[in-house]
VOZA-214113 format. One line per 4 residues: their letters; for each residue x, y, z of N, C-alpha, C. Coordinates in Angstrom, 2 decimals. Layout:
BEGIN
A	X:Y:Z:X:Y:Z:X:Y:Z  ...;
//
This chain:
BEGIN
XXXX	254.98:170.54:99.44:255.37:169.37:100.25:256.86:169.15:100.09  257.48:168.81:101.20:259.06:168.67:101.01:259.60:167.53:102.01  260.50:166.68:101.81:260.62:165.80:102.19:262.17:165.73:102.62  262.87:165.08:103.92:264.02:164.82:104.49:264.57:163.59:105.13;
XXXX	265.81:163.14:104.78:265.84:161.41:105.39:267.24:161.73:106.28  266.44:160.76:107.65:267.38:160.91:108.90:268.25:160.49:108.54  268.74:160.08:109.81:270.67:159.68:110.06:270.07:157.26:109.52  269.06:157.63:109.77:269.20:156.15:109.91:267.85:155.33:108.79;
XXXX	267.71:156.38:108.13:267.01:156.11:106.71:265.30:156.31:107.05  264.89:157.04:108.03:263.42:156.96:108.51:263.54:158.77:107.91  261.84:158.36:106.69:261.61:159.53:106.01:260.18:160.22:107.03  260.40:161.29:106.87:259.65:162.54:107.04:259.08:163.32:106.58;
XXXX	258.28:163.27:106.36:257.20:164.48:105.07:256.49:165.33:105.90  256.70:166.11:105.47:256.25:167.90:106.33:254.50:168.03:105.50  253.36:168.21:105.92:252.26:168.41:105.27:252.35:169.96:105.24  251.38:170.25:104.81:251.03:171.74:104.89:250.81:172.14:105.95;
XXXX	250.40:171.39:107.33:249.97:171.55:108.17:251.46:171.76:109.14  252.41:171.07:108.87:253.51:171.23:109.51:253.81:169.75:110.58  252.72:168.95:110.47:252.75:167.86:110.82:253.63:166.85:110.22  254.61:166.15:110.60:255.65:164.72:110.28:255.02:163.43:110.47;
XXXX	255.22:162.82:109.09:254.55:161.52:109.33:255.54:160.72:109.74  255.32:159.57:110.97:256.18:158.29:110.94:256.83:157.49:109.97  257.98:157.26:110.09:258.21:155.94:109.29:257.49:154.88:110.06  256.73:154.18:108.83:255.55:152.95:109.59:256.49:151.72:109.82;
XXXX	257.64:151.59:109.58:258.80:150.25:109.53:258.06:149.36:109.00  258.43:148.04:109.24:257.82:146.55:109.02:256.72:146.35:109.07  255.61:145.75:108.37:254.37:145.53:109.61:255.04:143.87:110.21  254.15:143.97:111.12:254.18:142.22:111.79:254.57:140.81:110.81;
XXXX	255.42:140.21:110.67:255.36:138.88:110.12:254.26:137.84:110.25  253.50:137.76:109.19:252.31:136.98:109.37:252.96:135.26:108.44  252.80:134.38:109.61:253.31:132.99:109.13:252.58:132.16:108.37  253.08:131.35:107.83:252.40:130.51:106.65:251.79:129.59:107.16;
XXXX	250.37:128.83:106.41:250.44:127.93:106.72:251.50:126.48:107.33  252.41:126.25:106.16:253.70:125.81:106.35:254.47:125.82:107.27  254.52:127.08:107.68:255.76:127.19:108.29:255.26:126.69:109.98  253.62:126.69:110.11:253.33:126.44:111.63:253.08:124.82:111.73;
XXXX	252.46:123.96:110.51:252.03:122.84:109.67:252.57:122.44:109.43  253.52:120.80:110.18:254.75:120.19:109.38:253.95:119.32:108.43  252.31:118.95:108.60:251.82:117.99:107.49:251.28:118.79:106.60  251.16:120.47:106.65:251.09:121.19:105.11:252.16:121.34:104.57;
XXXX	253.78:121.13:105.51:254.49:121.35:104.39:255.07:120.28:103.70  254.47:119.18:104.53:255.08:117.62:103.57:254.14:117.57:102.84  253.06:118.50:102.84:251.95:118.27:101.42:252.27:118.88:100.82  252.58:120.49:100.63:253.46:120.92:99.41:254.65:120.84:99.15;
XXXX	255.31:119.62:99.81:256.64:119.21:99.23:256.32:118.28:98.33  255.48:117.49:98.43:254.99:116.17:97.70:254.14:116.92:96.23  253.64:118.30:96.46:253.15:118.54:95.22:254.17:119.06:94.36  255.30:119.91:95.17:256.10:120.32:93.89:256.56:119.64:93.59;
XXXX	257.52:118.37:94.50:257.72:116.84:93.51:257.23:116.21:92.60  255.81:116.45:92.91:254.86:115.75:91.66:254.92:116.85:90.51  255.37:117.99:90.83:255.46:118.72:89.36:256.37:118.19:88.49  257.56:118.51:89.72:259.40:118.06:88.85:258.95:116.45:88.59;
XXXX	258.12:116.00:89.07:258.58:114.33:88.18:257.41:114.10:87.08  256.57:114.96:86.97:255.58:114.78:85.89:256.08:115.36:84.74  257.44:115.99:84.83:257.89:117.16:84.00:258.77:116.68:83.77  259.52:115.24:84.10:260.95:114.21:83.69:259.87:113.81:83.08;
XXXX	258.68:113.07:83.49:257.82:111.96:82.66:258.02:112.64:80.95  257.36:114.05:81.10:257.26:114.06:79.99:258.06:114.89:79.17  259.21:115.01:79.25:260.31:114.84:78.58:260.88:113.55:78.32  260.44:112.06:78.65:260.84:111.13:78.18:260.07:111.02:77.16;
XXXX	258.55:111.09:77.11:257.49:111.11:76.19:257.91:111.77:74.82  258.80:113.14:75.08:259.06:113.88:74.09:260.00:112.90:73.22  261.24:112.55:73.72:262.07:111.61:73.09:261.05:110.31:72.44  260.17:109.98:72.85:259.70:108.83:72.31:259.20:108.73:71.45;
XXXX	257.72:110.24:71.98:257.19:110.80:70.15:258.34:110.86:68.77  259.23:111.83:69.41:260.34:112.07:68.18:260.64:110.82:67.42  260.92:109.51:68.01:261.44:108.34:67.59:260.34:107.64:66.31  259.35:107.29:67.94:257.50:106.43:66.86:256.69:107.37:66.32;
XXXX	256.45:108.35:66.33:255.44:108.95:65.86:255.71:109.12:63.92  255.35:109.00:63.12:255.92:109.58:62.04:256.09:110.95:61.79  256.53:111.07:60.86:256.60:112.85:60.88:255.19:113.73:59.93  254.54:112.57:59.30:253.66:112.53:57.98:251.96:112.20:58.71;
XXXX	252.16:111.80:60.31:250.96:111.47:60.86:250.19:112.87:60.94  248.83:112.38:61.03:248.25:113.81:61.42:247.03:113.22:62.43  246.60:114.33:63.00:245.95:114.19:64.64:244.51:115.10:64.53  243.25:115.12:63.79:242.60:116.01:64.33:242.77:117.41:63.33;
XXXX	243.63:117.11:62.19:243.97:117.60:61.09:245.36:118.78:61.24  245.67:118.14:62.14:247.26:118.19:62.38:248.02:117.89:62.74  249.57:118.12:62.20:250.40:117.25:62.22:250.40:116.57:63.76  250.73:115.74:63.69:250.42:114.82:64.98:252.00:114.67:65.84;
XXXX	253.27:114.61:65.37:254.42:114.60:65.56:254.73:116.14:66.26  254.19:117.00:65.56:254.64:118.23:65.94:253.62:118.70:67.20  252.25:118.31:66.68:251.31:118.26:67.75:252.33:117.91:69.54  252.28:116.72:69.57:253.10:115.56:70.46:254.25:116.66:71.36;
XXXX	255.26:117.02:70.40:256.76:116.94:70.56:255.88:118.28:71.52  255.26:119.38:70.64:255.09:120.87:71.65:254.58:121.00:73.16  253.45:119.50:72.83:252.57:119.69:74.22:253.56:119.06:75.06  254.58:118.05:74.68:255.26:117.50:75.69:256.42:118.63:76.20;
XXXX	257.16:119.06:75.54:258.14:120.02:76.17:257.58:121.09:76.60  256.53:121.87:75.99:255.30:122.83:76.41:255.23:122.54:78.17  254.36:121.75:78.16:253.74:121.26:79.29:254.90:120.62:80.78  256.27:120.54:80.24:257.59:119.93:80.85:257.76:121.13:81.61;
XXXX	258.32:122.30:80.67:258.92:123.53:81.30:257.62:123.95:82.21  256.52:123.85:81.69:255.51:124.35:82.78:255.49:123.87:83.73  255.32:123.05:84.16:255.38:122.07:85.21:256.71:122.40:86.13  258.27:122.32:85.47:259.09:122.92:85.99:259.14:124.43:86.71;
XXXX	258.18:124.98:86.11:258.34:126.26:86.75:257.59:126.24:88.13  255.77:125.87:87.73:255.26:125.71:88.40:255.61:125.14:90.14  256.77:124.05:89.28:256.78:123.62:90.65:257.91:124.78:91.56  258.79:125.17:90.61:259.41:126.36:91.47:258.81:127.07:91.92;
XXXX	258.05:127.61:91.54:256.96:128.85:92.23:256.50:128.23:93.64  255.75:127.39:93.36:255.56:126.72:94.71:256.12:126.31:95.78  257.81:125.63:95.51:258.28:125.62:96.48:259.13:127.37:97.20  259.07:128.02:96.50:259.32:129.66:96.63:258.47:130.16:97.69;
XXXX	257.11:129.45:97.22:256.08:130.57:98.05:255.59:129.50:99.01  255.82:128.42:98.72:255.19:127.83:100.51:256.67:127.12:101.24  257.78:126.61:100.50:258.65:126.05:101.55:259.80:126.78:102.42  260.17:127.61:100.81:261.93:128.13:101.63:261.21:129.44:102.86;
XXXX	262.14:130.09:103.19:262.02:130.47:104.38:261.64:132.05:104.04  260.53:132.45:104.43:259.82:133.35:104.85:260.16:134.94:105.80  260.70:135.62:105.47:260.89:136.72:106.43:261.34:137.94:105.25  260.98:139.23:106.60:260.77:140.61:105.82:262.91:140.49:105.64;
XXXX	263.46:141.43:104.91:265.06:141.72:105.05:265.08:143.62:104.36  265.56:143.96:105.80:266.04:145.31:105.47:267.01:145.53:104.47  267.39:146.51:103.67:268.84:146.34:103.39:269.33:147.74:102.80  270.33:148.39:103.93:270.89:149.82:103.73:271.82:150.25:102.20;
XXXX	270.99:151.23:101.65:272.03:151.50:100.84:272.98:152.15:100.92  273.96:151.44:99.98:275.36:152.18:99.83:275.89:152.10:98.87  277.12:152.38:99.11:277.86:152.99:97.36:277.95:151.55:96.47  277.75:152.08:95.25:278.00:150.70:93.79:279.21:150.19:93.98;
XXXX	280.17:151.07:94.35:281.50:150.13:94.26:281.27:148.75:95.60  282.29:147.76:94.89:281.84:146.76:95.61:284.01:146.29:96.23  283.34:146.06:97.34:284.75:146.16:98.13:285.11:144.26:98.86  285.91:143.78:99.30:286.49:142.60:99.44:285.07:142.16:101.08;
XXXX	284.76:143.19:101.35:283.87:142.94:102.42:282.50:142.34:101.74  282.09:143.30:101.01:280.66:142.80:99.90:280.76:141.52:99.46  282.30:141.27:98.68:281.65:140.05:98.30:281.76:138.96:99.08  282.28:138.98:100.11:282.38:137.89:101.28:281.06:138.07:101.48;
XXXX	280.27:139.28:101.67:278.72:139.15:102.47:278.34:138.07:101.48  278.55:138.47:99.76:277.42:138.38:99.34:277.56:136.76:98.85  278.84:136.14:98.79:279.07:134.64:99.13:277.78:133.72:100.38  278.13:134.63:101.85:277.64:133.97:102.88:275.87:134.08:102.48;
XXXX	275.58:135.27:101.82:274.03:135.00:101.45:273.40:134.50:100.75  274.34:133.88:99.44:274.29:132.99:98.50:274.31:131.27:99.29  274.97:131.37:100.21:275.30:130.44:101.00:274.23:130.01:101.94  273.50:131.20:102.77:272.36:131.00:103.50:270.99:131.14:102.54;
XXXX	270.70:131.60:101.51:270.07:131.34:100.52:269.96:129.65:100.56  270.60:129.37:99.89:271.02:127.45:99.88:270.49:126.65:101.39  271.09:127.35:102.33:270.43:126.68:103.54:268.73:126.60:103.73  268.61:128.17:103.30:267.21:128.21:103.81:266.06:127.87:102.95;
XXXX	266.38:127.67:101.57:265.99:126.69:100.91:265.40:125.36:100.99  266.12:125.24:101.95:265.71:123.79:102.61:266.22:122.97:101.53  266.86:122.94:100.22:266.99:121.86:99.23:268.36:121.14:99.93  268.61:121.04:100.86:269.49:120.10:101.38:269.30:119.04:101.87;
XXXX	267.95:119.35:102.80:267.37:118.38:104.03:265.84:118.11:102.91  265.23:118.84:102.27:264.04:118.19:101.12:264.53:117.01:100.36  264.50:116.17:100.64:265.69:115.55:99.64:264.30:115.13:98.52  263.35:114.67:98.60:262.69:114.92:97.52:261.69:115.65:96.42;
XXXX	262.64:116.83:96.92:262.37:118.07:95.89:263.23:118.11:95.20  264.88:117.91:96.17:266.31:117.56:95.46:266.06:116.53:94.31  265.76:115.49:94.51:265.67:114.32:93.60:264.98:114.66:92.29  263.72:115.13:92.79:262.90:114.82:91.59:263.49:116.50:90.54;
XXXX	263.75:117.84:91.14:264.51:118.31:90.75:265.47:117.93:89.56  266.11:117.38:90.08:267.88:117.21:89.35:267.12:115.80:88.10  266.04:115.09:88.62:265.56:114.47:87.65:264.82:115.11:86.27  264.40:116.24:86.70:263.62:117.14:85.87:264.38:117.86:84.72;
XXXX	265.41:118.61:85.74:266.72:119.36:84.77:267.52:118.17:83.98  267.75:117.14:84.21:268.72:115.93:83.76:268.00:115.65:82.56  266.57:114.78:82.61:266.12:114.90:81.61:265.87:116.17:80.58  266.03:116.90:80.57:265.44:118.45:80.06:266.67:118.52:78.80;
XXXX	267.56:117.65:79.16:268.53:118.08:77.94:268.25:116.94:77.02  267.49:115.81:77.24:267.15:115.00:75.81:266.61:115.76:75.14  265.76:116.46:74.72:265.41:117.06:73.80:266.43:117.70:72.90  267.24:118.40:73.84:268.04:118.84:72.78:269.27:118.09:72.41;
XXXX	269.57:116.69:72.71:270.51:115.90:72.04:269.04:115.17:71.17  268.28:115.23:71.19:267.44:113.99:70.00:267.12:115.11:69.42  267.10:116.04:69.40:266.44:117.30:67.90:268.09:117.51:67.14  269.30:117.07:67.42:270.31:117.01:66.66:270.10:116.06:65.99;
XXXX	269.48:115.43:65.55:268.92:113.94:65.07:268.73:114.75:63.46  267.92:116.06:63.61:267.53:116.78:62.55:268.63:117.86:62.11  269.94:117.88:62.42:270.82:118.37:61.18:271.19:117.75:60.23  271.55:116.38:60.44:271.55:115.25:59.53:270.99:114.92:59.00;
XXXX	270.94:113.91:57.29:272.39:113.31:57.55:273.43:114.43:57.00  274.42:114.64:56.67:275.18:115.55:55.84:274.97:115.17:54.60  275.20:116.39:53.43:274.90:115.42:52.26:275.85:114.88:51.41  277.06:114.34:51.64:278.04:113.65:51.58:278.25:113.83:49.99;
XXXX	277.48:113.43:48.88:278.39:113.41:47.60:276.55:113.72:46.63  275.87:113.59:47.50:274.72:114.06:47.04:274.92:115.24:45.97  275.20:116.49:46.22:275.15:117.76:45.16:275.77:117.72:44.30  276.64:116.12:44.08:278.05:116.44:42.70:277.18:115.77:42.26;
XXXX	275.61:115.44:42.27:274.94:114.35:41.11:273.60:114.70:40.76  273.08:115.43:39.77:271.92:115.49:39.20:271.17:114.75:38.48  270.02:114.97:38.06:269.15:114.07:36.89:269.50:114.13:35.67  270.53:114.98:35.40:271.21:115.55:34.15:271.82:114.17:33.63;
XXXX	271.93:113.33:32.16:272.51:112.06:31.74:272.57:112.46:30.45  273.44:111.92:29.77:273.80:112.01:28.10:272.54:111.58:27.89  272.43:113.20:26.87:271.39:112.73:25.78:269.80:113.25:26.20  269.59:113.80:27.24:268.66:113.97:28.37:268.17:115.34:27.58;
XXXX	267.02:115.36:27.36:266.86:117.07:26.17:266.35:118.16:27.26  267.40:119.41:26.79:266.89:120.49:27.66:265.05:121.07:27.16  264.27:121.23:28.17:263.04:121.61:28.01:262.83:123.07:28.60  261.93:123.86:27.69:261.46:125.20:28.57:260.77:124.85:30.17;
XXXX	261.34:125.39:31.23:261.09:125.04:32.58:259.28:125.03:33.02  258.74:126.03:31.66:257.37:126.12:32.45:256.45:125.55:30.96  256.91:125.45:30.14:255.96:124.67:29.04:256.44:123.57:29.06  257.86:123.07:29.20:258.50:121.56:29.13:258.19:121.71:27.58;
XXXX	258.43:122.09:26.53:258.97:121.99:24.95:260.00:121.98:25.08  260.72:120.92:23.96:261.86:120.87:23.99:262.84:122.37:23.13  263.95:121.92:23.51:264.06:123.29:22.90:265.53:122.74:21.44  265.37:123.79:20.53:265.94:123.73:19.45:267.12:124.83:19.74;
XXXX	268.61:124.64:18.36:269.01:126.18:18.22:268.43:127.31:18.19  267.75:126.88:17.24:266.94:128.04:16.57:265.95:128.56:17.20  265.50:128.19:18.76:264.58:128.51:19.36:265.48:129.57:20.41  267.09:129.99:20.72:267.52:131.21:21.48:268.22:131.59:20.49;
XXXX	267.70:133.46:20.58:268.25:133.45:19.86:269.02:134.78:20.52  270.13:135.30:19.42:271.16:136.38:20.01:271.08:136.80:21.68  271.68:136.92:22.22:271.08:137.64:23.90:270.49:137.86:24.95  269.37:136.58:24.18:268.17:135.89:24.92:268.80:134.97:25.86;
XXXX	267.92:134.86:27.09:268.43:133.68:28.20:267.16:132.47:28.46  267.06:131.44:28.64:266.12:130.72:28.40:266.36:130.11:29.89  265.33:130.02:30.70:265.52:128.93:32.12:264.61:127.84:31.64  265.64:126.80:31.75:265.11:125.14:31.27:265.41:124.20:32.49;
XXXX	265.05:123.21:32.19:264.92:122.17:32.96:265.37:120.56:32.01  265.96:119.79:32.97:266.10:118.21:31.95:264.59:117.67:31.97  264.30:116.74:30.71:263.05:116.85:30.38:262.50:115.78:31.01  263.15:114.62:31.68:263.30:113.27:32.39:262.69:113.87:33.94;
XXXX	262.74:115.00:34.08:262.16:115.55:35.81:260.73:115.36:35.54  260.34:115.24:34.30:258.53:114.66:34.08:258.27:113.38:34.87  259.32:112.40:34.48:259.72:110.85:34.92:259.46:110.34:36.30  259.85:111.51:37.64:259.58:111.54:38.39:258.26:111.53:38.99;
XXXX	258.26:111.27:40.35:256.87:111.32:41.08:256.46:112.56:41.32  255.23:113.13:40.97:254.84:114.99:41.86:255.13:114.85:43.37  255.57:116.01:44.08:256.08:115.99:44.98:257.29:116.38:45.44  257.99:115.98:46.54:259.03:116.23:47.49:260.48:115.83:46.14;
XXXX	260.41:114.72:45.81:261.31:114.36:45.11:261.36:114.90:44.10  260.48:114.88:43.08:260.52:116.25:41.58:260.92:117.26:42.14  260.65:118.05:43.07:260.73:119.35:43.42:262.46:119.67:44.00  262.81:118.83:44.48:264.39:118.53:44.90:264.97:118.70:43.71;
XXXX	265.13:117.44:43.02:265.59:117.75:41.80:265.65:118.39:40.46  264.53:119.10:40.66:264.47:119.88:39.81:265.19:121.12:40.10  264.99:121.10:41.56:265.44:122.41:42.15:266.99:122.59:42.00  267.88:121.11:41.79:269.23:120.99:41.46:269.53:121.22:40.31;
XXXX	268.79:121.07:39.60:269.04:120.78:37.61:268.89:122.07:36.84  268.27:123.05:37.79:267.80:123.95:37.06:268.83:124.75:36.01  268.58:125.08:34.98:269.60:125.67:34.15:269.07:127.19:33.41  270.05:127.62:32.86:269.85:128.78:31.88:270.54:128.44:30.90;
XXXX	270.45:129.65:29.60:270.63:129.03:28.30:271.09:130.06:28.01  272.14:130.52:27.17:272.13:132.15:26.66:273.02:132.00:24.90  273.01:132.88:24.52:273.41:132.87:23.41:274.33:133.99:22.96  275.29:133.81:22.82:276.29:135.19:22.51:277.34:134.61:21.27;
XXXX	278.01:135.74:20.43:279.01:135.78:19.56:280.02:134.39:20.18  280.39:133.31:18.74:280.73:132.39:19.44:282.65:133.22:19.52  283.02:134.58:18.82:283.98:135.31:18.70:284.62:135.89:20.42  283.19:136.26:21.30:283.16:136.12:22.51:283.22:135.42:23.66;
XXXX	283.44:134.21:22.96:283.30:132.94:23.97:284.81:132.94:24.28  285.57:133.06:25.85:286.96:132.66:26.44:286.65:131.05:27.03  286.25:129.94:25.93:286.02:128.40:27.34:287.67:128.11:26.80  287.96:127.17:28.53:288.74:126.35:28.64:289.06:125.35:27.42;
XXXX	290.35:124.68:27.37:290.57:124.19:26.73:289.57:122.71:27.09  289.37:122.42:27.64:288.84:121.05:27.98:286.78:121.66:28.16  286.76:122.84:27.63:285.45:123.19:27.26:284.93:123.60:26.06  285.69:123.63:24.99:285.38:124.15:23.73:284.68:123.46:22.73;
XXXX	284.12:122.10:23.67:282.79:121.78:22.45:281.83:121.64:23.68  281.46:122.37:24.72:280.54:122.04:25.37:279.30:123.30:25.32  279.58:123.86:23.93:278.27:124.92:23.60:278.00:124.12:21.86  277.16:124.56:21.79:276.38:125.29:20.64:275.92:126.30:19.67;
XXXX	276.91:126.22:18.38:277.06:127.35:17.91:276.37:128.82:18.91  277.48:129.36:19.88:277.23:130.04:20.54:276.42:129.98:21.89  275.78:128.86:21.75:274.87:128.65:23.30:275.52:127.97:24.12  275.39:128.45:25.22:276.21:128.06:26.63:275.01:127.50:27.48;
XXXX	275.22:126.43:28.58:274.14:125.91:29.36:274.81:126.17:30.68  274.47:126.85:31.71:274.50:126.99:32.99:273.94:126.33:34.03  274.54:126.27:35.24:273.50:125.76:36.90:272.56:127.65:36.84  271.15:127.27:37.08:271.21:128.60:37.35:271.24:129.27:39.42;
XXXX	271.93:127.80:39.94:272.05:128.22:41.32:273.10:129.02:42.11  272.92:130.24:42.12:274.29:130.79:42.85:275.11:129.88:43.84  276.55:129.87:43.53:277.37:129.29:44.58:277.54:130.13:45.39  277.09:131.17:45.90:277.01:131.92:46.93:276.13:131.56:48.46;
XXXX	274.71:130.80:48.17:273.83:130.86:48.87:272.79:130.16:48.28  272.74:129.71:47.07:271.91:128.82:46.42:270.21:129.78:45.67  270.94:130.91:45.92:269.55:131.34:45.15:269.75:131.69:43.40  268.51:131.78:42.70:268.47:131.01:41.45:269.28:132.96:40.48;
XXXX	270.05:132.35:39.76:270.55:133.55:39.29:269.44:133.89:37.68  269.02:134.67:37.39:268.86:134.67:36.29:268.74:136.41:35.66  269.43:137.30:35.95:269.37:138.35:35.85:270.67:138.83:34.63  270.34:138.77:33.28:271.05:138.81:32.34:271.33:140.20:31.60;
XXXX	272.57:140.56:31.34:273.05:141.87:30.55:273.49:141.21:29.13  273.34:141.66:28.21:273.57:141.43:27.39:275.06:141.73:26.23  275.14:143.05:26.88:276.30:143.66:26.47:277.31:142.99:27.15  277.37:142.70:28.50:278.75:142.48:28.85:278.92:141.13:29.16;
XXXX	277.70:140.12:28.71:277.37:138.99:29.06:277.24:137.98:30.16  277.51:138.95:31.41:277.26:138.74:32.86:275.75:138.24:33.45  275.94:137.30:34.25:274.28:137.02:35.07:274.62:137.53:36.78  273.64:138.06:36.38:273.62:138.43:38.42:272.64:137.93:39.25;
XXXX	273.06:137.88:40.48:271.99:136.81:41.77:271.57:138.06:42.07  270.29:138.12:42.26:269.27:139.24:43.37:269.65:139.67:44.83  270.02:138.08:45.32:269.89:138.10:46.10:271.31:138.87:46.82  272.47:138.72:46.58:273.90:139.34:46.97:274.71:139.93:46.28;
XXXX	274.51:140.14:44.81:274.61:140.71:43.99:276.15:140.20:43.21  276.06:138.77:43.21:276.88:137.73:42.60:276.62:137.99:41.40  277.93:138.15:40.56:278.05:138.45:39.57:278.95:137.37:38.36  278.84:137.04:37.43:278.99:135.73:36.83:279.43:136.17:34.92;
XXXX	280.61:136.35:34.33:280.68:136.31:33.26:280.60:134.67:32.32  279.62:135.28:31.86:279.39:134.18:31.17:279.85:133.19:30.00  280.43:134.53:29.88:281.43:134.18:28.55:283.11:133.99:28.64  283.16:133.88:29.89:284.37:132.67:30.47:284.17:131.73:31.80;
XXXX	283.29:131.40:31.27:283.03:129.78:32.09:282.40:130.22:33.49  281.71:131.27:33.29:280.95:131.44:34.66:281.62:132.24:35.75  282.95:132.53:35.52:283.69:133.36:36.07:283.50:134.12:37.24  283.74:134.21:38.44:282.96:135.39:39.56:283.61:136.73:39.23;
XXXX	283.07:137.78:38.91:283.52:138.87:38.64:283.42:139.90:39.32  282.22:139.26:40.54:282.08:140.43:41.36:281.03:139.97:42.64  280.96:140.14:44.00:279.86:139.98:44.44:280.89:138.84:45.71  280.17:138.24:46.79:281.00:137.05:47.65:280.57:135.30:47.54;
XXXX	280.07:135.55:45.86:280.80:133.98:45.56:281.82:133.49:45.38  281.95:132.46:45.63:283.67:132.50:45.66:284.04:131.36:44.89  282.70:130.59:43.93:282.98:129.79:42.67:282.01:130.30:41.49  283.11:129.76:40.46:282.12:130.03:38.95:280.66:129.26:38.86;
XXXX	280.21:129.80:38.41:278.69:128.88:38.44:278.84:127.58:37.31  279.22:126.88:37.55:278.88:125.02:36.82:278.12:125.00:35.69  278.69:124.70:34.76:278.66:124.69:33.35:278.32:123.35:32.92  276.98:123.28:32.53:276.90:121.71:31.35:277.19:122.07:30.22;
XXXX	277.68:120.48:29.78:278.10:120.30:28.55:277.05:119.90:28.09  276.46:120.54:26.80:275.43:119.89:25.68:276.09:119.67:24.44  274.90:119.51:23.68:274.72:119.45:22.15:273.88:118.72:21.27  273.43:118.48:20.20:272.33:118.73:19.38:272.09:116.57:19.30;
XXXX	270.67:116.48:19.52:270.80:115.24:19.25:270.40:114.77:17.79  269.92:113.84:17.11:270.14:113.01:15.96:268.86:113.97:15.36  268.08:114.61:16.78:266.61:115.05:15.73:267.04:116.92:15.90  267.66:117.10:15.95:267.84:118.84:16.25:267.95:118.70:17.59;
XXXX	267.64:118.86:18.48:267.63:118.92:19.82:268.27:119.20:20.90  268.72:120.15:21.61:269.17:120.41:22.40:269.55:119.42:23.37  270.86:118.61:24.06:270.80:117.82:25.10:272.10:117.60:25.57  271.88:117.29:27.20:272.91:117.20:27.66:274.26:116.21:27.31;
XXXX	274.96:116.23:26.97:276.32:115.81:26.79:276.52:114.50:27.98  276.54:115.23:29.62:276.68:114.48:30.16:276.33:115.25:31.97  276.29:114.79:32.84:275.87:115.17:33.94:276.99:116.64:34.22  276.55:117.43:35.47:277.34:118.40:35.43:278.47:117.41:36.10;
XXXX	280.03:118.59:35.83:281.44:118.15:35.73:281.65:118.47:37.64  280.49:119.08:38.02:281.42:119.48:39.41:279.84:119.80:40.38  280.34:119.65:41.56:278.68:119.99:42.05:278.07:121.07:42.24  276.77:121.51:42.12:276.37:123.01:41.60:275.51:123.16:43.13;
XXXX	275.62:124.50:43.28:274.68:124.53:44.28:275.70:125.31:45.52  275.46:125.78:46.31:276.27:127.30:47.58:277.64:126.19:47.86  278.32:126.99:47.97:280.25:126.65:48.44:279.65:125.76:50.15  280.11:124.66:49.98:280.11:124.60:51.65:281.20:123.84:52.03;
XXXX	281.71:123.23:53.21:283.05:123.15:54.00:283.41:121.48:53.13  282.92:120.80:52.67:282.65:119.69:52.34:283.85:119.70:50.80  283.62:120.71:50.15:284.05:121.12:48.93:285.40:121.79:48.95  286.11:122.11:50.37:287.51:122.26:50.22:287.36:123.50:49.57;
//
């Protein structure tokens, strides 16, 4: 079988037989209800309106849930807020589409369009065509003379952006001075993080790293709030030659014959560092491979943190005891724009 295209784009297929089939062109334009029906098409003008304005309705609904609903309600054994917010914007865009489809397939204007090909390059003639068809597009649309498809339309899209100015509601608030303040207070005894015993000197010993916790995070309620703060307080413990220790001058009683107390939160990204060498007295993050000498004040030595990890001050209370000195000196927890 072999095939040839005329001067004017009408194909020809040769059978075996030697017989040429017609180009069949167009068939007949078969008209729409609509288009013969001026009271079918003021009935599906009135339905896709009723889409676009059932679809503003409930995008106001969405804003409203967000406001009254709590966030803690539940519906049927789920969350009821989140329930709300999906079916309303869910059910918005649907409706929006829906109603496009409809006015697509029963209002704007109806007819077959040939169209010759030619070369990709596009020349000062093309885009004038392709202006005037963008242009008669718009006419035949009818959204000029519909005026309430126009309306409820531009009501549909208008509302459509509350949602996304009331879900900015949820980057906030910033946390303004929040991270320079822990549960950490003079005198507050460091505890093992998963037995909560308090801990002694004599309980780390040479090279060992201990992850503790302040022992006052008991004090708290179970829940959202313990779990926050604990999640800030968290510390490590290590113990090295006090011959090895480089602290600052304004840090040289904030160990224990040899024990140092750390944030154990990378200022990189906030994940928990606890990956200890012993020889060179470095802690490393898993996660980016933040690297931390320990034995000069937390030092970045390697990796894209770009602060030392936050150092508490302890020391021994009246009964042996391990305890904080005083809250941390600086706020612990990932570098962010806030912190200069």
């Amino acid at each position: 079988m072999s095939s040839e295209s005329g001067p004017h784009g009408e194909v020809a297929t040769a059978t075996g037989a030697g017989d040429p089939i017609p180009d069949p062109g167009i068939p007949p334009h078969e008209p729409r209800l609509t288009d013969i029906d001026e009271r079918a098409a003021r009935r599906a003008e009135r339905q896709v309106a009723t889409f676009f304005g059932l679809a503003a309705l409930l995008l106001v609904a969405f804003v409203v849930l967000y406001v009254v609903v709590p966030k803690n309600a539940t519906f049927l054994g789920f969350g009821a807020s989140h329930m709300g917010l999906g079916l309303t914007l869910g059910l918005a865009l649907l409706f929006i589409g829906v109603g496009a489809v409809q006015w697509a397939r029963k209002l704007m204007d109806d007819h077959e369009i040939v169209e010759e090909r030619h070369p990709s390059s596009s020349t000062e003639e093309d885009r004038q065509e392709t202006i005037a068809i963008v242009r008669q597009g718009a006419q035949e649309s009818g959204i000029g003379r519909r005026t309430l498809i126009r309306r409820t339309l531009i009501a549909a899209l208008a509302t459509l952006g509350l949602p996304v100015v009331i879900l900015l509601r949820d980057l906030g608030p910033l946390p303004g001075s929040r991270p320079a303040h822990t549960v950490w207070r003079r005198g507050v005894r460091i505890v093992n993080d998963v037995t909560f015993k308090p801990l002694r000197p004599e309980d780390i010993s040479m090279g060992m790293l201990v992850n503790a916790v302040p022992e006052n995070i008991q004090e708290l309620p179970e829940g959202r709030e313990r779990n926050a703060a604990r999640a800030k307080a968290a510390v490590i413990l290590v113990r090295m030659r006090e011959d090895d220790i480089r602290a600052l001058p304004n840090r040289r009683n904030w160990g224990v014959d040899g024990i140092l107390c750390y944030s154990k939160i990378c200022t990189h990204v906030g994940c928990p560092v606890n990956l200890y060498e012993q020889l060179t007295r470095q802690v490393f993050c898993p996660c980016h491979q933040s690297t931390f000498d320990l034995s000069d004040n937390g030092r970045v030595v390697f990796g894209p943190a770009a602060r030392s990890l936050p150092q508490l001050p302890i020391m021994v209370d009246s009964e042996g005891y391990l305890v904080a000195q005083s809250d941390f000196t600086e706020p612990v927890g990932p570098s962010y724009w806030e912190r200069g």
